[in-house]
C-alpha positions, 0 to 999 in steps of 0.5 A: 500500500505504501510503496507507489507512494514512497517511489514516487516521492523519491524520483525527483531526488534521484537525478543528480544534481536536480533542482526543483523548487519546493513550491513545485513539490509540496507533495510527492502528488506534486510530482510531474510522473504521478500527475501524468499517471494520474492523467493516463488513468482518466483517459483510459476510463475514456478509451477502454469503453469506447475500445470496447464498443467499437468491438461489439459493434464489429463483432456484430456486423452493425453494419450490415444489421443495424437499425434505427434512430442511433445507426447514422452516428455509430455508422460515421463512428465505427465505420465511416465511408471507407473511401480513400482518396487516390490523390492525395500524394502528399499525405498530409496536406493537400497540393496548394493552389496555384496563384492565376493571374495574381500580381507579385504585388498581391502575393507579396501582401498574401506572404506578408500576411501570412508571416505576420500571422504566424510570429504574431500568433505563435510569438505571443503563445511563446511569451504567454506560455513560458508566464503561465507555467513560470511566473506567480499570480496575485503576488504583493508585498505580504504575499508572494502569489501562487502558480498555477501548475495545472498543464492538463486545463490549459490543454483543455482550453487551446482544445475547447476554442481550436473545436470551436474555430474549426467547427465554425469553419466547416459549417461555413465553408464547402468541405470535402464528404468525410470518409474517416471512421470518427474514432481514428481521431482519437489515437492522434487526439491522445497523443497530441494532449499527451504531446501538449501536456509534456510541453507545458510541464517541461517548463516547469524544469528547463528553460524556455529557450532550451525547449525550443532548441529540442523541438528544432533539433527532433529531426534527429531521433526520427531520422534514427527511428527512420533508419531502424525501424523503417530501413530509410536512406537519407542524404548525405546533406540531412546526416551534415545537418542532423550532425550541426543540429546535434552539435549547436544543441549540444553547445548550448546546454553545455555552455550553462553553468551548474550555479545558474539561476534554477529556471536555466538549469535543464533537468532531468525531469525536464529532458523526460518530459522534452522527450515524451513531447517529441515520441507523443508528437512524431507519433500525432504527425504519422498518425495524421498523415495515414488520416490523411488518405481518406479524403478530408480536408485539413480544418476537418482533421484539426475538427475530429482531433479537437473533438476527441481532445475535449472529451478526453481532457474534460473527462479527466479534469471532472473525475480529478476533481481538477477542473472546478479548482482551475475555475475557482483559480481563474476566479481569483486572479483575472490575469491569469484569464486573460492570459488563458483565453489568449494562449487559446486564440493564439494557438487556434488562429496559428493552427488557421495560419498554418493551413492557409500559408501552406495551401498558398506558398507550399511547406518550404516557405513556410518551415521557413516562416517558423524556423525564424519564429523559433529564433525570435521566440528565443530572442523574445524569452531572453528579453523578457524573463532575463535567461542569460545565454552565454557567447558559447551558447549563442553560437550554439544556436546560430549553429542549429538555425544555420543547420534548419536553413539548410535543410530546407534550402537543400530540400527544396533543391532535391524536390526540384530535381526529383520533378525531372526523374523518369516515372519509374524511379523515386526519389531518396526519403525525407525527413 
């Protein structure tokens, strides 16, 4: 009986060298690994009915016998159409439109609008976030504040207004007949709040720069994954550049001092929780990709996800007991409000900017667009919250950016080149 409870409490000490406030471990429930458990549990109590259903009505051939007023939903999600699109050659986005007739004037304002869209939605989510999980609220001269520490009730909120936007959208625009059986949704949705919750927690450990860092350089682990699970060939080029990536990582971590402030030490908590991010979202992009075969646009896919997110985080938050109390703390403070919703806004009008930018100007373009995003959310964070970054550590970063430009300069060249190859052969995969 009282053995969980022991090793829980004794895993965020086994790290050396670990520093974690005592704020943040006012308990060994405190601890980021039981919260995450605790998390898993109350989806589980979500999936394990719906797993089960699925598989009474497939074992009934519902399909073929069923009746009545309920058939059309377990229909759409069991089931679905199964109709694959044959031309979706791409996989994940449809090929963008062609601009007709269109002046270079008018498309430099469509790009100008685009990168603006995306460093002022994706900039101001960066900022928000890092004050949500770092900074106190309610803080006065008697009263040094409290955190909020909850990752799981802003997930719900990104995912509450993300649903909402995307099921505005495909009631007000033409989209394709939706073919998918609903519940494909729900291995993406999962591992993207998954993905989400381990972002937001890790902050909690590593600094904010450092986060970033280890998102622009998870091209390495799924190249590796690529190379023994898949047996893919790579480039010559995308080995140089995951090996400048690896290196100007490595410089940056390396050039923090052990005596550093504890919001720029990275800890081992925090390289977990990096690590569950990146294995959680490579999983949602791969997932999404094989959804992507049936024939769906994507604001139907960022819909169906949305859905399934909202009922697994809302789910869990009631059966915690966490959401009346994450409530009653917005209650309090009406700052934190403030910065809840537009976290939320920000994150649903970058996931529009994301679709429309890359339907008008292609993915190069925009890697491009968010590759300097990441630069001046580093540059931002360092502004704001005083990280001290040292020169060791800002050629590090230098490194890692001159490697992402790189990538997409060659692989822009490689995609040109692979226009002119007879039918018969293909190109080398990519990253």
């Amino acid at each position: 009986r009282f053995c969980l409870p022991l090793v829980l409490a004794s895993l965020p000490t086994m790290a050396t060298g670990e520093q974690i406030s005592p704020a943040l471990q006012d308990s060994w429930g405190d601890f980021w690994l039981f919260r995450f458990f605790v998390n898993a549990a109350g989806y589980a109590s979500i999936v394990v009915p719906g797993f089960l259903l699925i598989q009474y009505f497939k074992r009934r051939n519902y399909l073929e016998t069923g009746r009545g007023i309920c058939f059309p939903v377990i229909k759409s999600c069991v089931f679905g159409s199964e109709v694959k699109s044959l031309h979706q050659e791409d996989g994940s986005l449809p090929p963008r439109a062609e601009p007709t007739e269109s002046s270079t004037a008018r498309q430099v304002f469509k790009l100008l609008f685009c990168a603006t869209g995306l460093q002022a939605s994706y900039l101001t989510w960066g900022v928000l976030q890092e004050r949500v999980m770092t900074r106190t609220y309610g803080a006065t001269e008697t009263d040094p504040g409290e955190k909020f520490t909850d990752s799981q009730f802003l997930v719900f909120m990104n995912r509450i207004l993300a649903f909402t936007v995307a099921g505005l959208y495909c009631a007000l625009t033409k989209q394709p007949r939706h073919g998918a059986p609903m519940y494909k949704y729900s291995f993406a949705s999962l591992s993207n709040i998954l993905s989400s919750w381990c972002q937001y927690e890790a902050l909690k450990y590593i600094s904010f720069p450092t986060q970033v860092l280890a998102k622009a350089s998870k091209v390495i682990p799924v190249m590796m994954m690529g190379k023994l699970v898949s047996r893919k060939s790579y480039e010559y080029w995308e080995y140089l550049t995951a090996a400048l990536i690896s290196v100007g990582v490595s410089m940056f971590l390396l050039s923090s001092a052990p005596n550093r402030h504890v919001s720029t030490v990275t800890t081992f908590s925090g390289v977990v929780l990096l690590a569950g991010y990146i294995i959680f979202d490579s999983f949602t992009s791969n997932w999404q990709d094989a959804l992507f075969t049936y024939k769906m646009s994507p604001v139907q896919m960022m819909f169906g996800v949305n859905v399934f997110s909202c009922l697994f985080t809302v789910g869990s938050l009631l059966e915690q007991g966490a959401l009346l109390e994450s409530l009653r703390f917005m209650a309090r403070h009406s700052e934190f409000t403030a910065h809840a919703v537009l976290l939320s806004v920000c994150s649903a009008c970058g996931q529009l900017f994301i679709f429309y930018t890359i339907n008008q100007f292609g993915a190069a373009v925009f890697t491009i667009i968010m590759t300097l995003r990441q630069a001046f959310a580093i540059l931002l964070s360092c502004l704001i919250y005083g990280h001290t970054v040292t020169v060791v550590g800002g050629l590090g970063v230098a490194v890692v950016f001159m490697a992402l430009f790189l990538r997409v300069y060659a692989r822009s060249r490689m995609k040109k080149r692979s226009k002119k190859l007879p039918p018969g052969e293909s190109p080398v995969q990519k990253v």
